[in-house]
BAVOBA-235360 format. One record per residue (C-alpha): residue number from 1; residue in one letter; chain; x negated, z, y. Coordinates in nm, 3 decimals. Layout:
BEGIN
vexti dodren drense X Z Y
NUM A A X Z Y $
...
//
This chain:
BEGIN
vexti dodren drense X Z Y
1 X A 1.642 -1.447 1.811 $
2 X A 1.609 -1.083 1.712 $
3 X A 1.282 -0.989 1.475 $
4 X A 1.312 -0.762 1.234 $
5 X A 0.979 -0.601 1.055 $
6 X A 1.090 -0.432 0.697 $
7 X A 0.837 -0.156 0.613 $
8 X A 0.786 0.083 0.342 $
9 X A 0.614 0.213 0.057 $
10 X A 0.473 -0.001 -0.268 $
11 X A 0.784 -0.052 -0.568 $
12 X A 1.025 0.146 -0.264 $
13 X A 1.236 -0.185 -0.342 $
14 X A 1.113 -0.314 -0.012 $
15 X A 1.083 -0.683 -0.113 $
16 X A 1.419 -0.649 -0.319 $
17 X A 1.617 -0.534 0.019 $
18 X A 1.456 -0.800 0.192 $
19 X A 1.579 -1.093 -0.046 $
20 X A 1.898 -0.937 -0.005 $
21 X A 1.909 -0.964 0.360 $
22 X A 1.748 -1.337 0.361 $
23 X A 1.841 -1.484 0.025 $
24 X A 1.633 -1.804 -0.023 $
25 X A 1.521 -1.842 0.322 $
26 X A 1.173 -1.717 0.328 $
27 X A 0.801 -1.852 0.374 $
28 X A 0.459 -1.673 0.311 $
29 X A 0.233 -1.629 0.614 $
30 X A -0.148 -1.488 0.701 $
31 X A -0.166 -1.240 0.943 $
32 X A -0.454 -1.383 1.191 $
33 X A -0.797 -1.345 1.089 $
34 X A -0.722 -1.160 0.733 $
35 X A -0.574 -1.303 0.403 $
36 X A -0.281 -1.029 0.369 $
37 X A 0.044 -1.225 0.296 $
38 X A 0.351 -1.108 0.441 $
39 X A 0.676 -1.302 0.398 $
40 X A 0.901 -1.428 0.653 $
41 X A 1.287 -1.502 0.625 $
42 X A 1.585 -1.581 0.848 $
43 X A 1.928 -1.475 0.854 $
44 X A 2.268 -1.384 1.031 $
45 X A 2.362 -1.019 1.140 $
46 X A 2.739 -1.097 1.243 $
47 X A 2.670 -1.386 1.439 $
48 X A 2.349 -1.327 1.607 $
49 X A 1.992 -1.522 1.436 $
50 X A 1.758 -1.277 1.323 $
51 X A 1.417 -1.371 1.151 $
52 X A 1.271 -1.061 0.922 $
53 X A 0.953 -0.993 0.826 $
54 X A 0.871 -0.796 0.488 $
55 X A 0.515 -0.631 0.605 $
56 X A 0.285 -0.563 0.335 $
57 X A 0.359 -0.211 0.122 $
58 X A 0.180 0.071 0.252 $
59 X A 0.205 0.461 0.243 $
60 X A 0.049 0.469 0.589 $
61 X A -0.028 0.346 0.878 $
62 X A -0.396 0.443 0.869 $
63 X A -0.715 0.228 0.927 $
64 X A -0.793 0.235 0.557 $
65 X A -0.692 -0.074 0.414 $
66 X A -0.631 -0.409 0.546 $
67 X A -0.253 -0.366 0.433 $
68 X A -0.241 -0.072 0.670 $
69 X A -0.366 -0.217 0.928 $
70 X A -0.189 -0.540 0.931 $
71 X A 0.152 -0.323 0.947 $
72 X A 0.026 -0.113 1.215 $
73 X A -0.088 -0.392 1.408 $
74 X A 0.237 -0.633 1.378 $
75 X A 0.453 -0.307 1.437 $
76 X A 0.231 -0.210 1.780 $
77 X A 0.136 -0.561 1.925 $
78 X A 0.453 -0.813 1.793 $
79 X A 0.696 -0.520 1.891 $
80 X A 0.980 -0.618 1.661 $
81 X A 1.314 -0.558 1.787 $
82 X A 1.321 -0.290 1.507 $
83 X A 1.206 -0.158 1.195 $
84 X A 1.389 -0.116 0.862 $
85 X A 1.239 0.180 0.688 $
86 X A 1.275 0.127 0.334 $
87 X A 1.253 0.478 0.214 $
88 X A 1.325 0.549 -0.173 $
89 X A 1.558 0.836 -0.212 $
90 X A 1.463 0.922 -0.561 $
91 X A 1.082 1.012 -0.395 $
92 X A 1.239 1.181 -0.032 $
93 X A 0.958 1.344 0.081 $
94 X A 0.643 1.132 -0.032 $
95 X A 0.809 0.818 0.190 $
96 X A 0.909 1.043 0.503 $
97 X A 0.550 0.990 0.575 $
98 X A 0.512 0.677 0.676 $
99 X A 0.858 0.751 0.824 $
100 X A 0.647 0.993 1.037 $
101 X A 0.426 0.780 1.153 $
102 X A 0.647 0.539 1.225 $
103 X A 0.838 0.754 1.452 $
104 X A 0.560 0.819 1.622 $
105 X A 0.492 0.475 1.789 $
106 X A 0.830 0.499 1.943 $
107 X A 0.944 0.226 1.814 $
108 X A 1.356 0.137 1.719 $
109 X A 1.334 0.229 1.346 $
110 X A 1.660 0.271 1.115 $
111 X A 1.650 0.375 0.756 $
112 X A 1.707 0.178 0.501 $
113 X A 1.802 0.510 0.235 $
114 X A 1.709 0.294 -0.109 $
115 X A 1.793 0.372 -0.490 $
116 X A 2.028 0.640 -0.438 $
117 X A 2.161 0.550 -0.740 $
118 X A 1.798 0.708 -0.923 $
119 X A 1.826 0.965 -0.700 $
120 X A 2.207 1.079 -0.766 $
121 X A 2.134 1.074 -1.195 $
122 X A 1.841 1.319 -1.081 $
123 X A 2.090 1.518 -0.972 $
124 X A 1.957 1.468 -0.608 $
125 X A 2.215 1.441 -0.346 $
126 X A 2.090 1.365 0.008 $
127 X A 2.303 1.413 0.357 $
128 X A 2.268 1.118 0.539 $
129 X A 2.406 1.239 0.852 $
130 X A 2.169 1.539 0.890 $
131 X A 1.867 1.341 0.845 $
132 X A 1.999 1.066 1.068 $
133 X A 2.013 1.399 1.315 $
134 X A 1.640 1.526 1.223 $
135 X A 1.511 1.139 1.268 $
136 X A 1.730 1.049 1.569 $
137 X A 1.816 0.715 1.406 $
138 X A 2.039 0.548 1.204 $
139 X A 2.036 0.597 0.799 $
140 X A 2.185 0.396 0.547 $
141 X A 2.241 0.444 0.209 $
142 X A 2.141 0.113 0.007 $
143 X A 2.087 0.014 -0.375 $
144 X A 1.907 -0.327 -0.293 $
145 X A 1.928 -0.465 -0.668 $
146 X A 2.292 -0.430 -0.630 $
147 X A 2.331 -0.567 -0.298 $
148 X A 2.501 -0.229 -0.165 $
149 X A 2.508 -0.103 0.167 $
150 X A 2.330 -0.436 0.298 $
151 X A 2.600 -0.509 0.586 $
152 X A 2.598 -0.187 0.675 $
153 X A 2.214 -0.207 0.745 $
154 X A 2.280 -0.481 0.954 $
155 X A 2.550 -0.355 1.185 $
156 X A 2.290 -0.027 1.187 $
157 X A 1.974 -0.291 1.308 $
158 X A 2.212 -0.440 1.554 $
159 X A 2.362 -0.125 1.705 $
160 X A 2.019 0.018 1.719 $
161 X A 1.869 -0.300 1.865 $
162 X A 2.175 -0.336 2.125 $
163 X A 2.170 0.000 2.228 $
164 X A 1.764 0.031 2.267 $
165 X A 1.772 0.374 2.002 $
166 X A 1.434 0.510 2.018 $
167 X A 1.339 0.807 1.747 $
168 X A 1.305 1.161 1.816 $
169 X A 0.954 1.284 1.926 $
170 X A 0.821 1.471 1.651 $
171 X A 0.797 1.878 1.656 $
172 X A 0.412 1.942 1.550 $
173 X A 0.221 2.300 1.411 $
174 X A 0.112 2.538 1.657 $
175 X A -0.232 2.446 1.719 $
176 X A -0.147 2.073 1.757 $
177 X A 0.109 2.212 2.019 $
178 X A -0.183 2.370 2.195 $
179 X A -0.396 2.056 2.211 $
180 X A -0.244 1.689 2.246 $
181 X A -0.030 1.764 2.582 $
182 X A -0.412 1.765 2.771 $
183 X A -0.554 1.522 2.553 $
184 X A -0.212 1.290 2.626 $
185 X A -0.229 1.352 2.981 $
186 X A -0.610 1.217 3.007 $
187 X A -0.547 0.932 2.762 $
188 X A -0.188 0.869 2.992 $
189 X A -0.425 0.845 3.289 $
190 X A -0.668 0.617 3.129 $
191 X A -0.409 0.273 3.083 $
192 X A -0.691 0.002 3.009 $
193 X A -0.772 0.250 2.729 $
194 X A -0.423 0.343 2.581 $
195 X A -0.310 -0.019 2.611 $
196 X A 0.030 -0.099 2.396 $
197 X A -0.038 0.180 2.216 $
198 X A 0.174 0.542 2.314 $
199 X A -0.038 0.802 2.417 $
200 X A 0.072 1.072 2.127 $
201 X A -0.021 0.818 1.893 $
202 X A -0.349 0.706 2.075 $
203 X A -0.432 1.112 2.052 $
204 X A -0.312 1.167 1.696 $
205 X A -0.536 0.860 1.602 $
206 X A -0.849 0.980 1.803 $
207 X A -0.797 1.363 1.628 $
208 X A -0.783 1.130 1.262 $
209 X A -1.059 0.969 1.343 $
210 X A -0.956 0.667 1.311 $
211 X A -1.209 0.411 1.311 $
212 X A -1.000 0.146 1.495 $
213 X A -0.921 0.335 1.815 $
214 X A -1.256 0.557 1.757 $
215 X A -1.475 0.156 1.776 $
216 X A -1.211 0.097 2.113 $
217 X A -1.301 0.384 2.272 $
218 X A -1.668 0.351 2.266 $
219 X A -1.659 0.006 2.363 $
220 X A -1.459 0.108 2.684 $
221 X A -1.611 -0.027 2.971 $
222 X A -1.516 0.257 3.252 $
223 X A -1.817 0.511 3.124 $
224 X A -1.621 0.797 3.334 $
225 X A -1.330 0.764 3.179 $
226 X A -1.484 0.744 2.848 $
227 X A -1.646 1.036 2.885 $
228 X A -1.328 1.270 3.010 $
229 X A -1.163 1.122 2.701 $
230 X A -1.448 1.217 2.503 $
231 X A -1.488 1.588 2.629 $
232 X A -1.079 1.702 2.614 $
233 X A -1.157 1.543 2.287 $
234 X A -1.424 1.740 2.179 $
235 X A -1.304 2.028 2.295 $
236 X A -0.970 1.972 2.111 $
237 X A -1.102 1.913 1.770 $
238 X A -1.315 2.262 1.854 $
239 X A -0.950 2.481 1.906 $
240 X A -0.799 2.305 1.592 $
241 X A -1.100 2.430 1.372 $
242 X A -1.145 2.780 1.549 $
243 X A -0.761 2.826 1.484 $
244 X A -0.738 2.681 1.154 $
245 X A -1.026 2.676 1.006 $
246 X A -0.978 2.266 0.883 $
247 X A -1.079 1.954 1.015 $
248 X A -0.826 1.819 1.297 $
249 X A -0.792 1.497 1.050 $
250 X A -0.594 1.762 0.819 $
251 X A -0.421 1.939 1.080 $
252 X A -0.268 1.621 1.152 $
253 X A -0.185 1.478 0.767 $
254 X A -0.100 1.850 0.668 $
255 X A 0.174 1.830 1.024 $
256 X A 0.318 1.520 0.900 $
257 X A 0.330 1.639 0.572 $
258 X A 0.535 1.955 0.677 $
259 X A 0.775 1.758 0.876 $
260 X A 0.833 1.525 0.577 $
261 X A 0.875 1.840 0.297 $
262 X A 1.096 2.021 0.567 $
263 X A 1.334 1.730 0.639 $
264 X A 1.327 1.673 0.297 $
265 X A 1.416 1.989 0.182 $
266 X A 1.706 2.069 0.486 $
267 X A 1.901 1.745 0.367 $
268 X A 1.872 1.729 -0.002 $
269 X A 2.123 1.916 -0.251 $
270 X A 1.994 1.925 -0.639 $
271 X A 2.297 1.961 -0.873 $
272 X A 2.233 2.182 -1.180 $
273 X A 2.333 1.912 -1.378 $
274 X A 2.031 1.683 -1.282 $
275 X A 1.837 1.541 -1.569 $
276 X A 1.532 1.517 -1.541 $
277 X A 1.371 1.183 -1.622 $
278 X A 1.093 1.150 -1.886 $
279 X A 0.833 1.004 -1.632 $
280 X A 0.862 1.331 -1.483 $
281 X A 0.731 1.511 -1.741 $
282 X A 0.476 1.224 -1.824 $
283 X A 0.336 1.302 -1.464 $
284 X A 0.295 1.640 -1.565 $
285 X A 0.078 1.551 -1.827 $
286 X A -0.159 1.233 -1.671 $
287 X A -0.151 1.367 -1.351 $
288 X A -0.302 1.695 -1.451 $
289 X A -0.627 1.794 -1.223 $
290 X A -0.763 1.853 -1.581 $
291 X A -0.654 1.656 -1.831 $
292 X A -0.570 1.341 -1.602 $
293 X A -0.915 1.214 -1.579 $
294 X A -0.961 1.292 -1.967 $
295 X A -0.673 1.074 -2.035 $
296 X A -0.824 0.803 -1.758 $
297 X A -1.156 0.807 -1.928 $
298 X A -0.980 0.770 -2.338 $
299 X A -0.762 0.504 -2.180 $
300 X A -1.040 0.298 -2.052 $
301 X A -1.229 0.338 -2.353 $
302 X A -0.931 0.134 -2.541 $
303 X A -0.876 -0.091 -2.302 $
304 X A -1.256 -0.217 -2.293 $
305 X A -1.245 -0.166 -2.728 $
306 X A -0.925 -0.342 -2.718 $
307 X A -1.014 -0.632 -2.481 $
308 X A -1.404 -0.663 -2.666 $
309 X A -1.251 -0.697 -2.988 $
310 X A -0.980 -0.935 -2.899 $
311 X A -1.241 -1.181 -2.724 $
312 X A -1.499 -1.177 -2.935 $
313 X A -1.322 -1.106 -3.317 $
314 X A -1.281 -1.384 -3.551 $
315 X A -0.913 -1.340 -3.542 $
316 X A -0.763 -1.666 -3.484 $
317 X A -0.782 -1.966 -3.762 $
318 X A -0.944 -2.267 -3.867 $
319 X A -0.974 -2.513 -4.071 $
320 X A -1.065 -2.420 -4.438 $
321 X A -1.002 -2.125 -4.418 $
322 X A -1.222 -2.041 -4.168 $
323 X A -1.162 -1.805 -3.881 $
324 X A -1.275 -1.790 -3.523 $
325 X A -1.259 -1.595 -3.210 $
326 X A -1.144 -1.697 -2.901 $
327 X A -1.513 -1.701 -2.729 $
328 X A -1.624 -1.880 -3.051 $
329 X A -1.319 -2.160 -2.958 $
330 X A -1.492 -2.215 -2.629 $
331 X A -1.844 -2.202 -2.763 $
332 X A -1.747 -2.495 -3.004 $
333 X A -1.581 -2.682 -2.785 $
334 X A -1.918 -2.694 -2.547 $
335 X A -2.176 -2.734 -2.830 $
336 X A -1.938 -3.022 -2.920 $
337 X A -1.905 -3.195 -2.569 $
338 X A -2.313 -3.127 -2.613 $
339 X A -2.373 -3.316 -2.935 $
340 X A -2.139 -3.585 -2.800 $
341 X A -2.343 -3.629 -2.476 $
342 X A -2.681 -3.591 -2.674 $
343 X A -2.572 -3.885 -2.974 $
344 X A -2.454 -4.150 -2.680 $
345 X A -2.620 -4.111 -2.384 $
346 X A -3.003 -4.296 -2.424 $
347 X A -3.145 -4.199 -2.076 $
348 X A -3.341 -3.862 -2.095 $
349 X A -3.340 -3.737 -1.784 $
350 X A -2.937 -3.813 -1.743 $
351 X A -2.902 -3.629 -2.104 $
352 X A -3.115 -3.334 -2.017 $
353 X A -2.904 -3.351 -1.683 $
354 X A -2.572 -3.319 -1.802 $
355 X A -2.603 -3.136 -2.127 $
356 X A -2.848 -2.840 -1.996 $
357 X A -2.660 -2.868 -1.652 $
358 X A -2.348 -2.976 -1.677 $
359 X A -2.192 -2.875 -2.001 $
360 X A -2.461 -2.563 -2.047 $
361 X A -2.333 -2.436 -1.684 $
362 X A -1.951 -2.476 -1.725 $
363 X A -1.998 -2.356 -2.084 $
364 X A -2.174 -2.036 -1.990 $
365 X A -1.897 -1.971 -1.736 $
366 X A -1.648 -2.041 -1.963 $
367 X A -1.730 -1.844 -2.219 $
368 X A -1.610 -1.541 -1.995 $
369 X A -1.265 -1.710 -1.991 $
370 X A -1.092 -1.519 -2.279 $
371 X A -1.239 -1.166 -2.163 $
372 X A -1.088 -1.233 -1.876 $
373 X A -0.755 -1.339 -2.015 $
374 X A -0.729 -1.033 -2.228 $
375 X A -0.912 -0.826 -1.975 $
376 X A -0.618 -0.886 -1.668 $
377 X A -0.350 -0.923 -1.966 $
378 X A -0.380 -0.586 -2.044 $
379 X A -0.445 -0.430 -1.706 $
380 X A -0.094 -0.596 -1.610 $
381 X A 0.102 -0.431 -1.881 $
382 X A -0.081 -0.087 -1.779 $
383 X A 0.049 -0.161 -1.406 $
384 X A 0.387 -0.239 -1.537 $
385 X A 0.376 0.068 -1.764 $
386 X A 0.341 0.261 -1.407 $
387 X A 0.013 0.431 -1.478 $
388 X A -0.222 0.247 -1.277 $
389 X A -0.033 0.417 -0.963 $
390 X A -0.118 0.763 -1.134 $
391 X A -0.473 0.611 -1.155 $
392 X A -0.502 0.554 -0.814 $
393 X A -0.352 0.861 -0.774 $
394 X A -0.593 1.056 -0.964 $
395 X A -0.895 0.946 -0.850 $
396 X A -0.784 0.933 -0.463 $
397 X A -0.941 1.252 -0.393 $
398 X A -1.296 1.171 -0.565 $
399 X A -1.345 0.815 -0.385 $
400 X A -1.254 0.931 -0.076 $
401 X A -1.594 1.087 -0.054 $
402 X A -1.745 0.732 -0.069 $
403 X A -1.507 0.606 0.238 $
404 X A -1.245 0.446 -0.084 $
405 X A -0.897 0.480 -0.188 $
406 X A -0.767 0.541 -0.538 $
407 X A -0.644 0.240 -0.609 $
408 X A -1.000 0.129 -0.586 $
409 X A -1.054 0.206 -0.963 $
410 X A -0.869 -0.113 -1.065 $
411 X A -1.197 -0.320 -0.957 $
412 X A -1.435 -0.073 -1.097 $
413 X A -1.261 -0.116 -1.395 $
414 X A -1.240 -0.471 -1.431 $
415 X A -1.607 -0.545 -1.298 $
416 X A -1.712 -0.252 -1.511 $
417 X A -1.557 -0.457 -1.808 $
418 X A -1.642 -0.830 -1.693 $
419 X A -2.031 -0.654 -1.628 $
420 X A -2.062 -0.526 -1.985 $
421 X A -1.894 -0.859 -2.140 $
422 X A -2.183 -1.062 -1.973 $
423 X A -2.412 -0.816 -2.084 $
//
């Protein structure tokens, strides 16, 4: 049975290609030791049993997340037979990065080339055969909510599978040139060390930083070898600063970066008739260095005004004309449970027990229950709306200081508002 691992960026259409090629044959599955889901499904490429696996969304394959590192690791140590590349056309050179990276662990990729349809009303028309030429593997034009191109991704996976078609290596920037053929060599040398793993990749990740093959390395039992690693190392990260003046971490995101905006820009046409869509100019406007985290800050302000008053307002009816809010609903259902226990239970110590313990507990908990409610009801139509990706987006740059990602400000936000509710 052929294995198929389906990778790409979040709302790329990933999971909708992946129904497409499975239909209702699917199950949800941990990756070992972590809680990430990813979803397994069989099906039929002409008459051969494949089973696919739709790997968490991810714009990289970096050691920052546990999403990341669950594709990286099912990519390097399951070794599918290959890997659909859901890559949204409408977004070309933002998803060639992960492309890059992909094509750097050698690994039988093919492109699944998704929404084509967004891109060709934004006046975006992409050759598919020069970038299959620039990738050295086989793209494929799909729209996965309408079900085209889907057989011919399959006859792509299986010619690629059957005839063992392994990407291009990548062309890197000059000083990266100058560097990684010594540090490949001693990593090449070093085969308890490198593993699975290629030796480009092992040296891309070691001039990254990356904490993963960083923690390897220094628990590497041959102390010589270690060492030589180490010192070509060293010595490497020293050229790429003396020559460029940036951290070799950069060197390497800002060389993956050019190859994606190159390839990008080689195979894409942009008709003068392209409209451009409104979110466009939106992201003009909330994704503004200035006025983006001006807009963050007035839009959290509602949402914690917003979520405060629908909580805790008497907004909802009684009896009598009275009105309530929904904390007060939960309050008088408690003190009621209370008085209950209280009139009919005798015993003391069994009163004191469950209505200061018992009810008083839950109650106190539960009295949280409609901030909540109004607190994620809200945050979900923000997500829908699109702008908590511009969130994460804005603040990437700011947490990364603290070792987080942008998309961190979604729990700041909700324990920020939970915290001042309990307050």
């Amino acid at each position: 049975m052929y294995r198929i691992a389906v990778a790409g960026n979040p709302n790329s259409g990933k999971t909708c290609l992946f129904n497409q090629l499975t239909g209702s044959s699917q199950r949800v599955g941990n990756y070992p030791g972590v809680t990430v889901e990813f979803v397994i499904g069989e099906s039929r490429f002409e008459k051969e049993k494949v089973q696919i696996i739709d790997l968490p969304g991810t714009y990289s394959l970096t050691a920052y997340s546990q999403e990341e590192l669950v594709a990286r690791n099912y990519v390097v140590e399951e070794q599918p037979d290959v890997i659909v590349n859901v890559v949204d056309a409408s977004n070309l050179e933002r998803n060639l990065y992960l492309t890059a990276q992909l094509l750097e662990l050698r690994v039988p990729v093919v492109i699944a080339l998704n929404m084509v349809d967004v891109a060709e009303k934004k006046g975006h028309s992409i050759d598919v055969a020069m970038l299959s030429a620039i990738l050295g593997v086989e793209v494929v034009k799909t729209v996965a909510h309408r079900a085209t191109g889907i057989n011919d991704l399959k006859d792509a996976c299986l010619k690629t599978i059957r005839n063992n078609i392994i990407p291009k290596p990548l062309t890197y920037t000059h000083e990266l040139g100058l560097v990684l053929p010594q540090l490949e060599s001693v990593i090449a040398a070093d085969t308890e060390f490198c593993g699975r793993f290629p030796t480009r990749w092992v040296a891309l990740k070691l001039l990254e930083d990356d904490e993963v093959i960083l923690a390897k390395l220094k628990g590497h039992q041959h102390t010589e070898k270690r060492a030589e690693i180490e010192d070509v190392l060293s010595r490497a990260k020293t050229k790429i600063h003396a020559h460029s003046n940036e951290d070799p971490a950069t060197a390497v995101a800002e060389a993956r970066y050019g190859f994606a905006g190159g390839a990008a820009r080689e195979v894409t046409r942009l008709s003068e008739t392209g409209r451009r869509f409104l979110t466009d100019s939106i992201d003009r406007i909330v994704c503004n260095r200035f006025l983006g985290p001006i807009i963050l800050a007035a839009v959290v302000f509602v949402l914690f005004t917003v979520v405060f008053r629908c909580a805790n307002a008497e907004w909802l009816p009684l009896l009598h004309g009275e009105w309530i809010s929904p904390t007060g609903i939960v309050v008088l259902l408690f003190d009621g449970l209370s008085h209950l226990a209280t009139t009919y239970i005798p015993i003391p110590v069994l009163q004191s027990l469950i209505c200061d313990g018992l009810i008083g507990g839950v109650g106190g908990v539960m009295e949280f229950v409609p901030l909540i409610f109004f607190m994620f009801l809200f945050i979900a139509m923000l997500e829908d709306s699109g702008y908590i990706a511009r969130i994460a987006f804005i603040m990437d740059r700011a947490l990364r200081a603290f070792g987080l990602q942008g998309k961190s400000v979604l729990a700041m936000i909700v324990s920020g508002g939970l915290g001042a509710g309990g307050n």
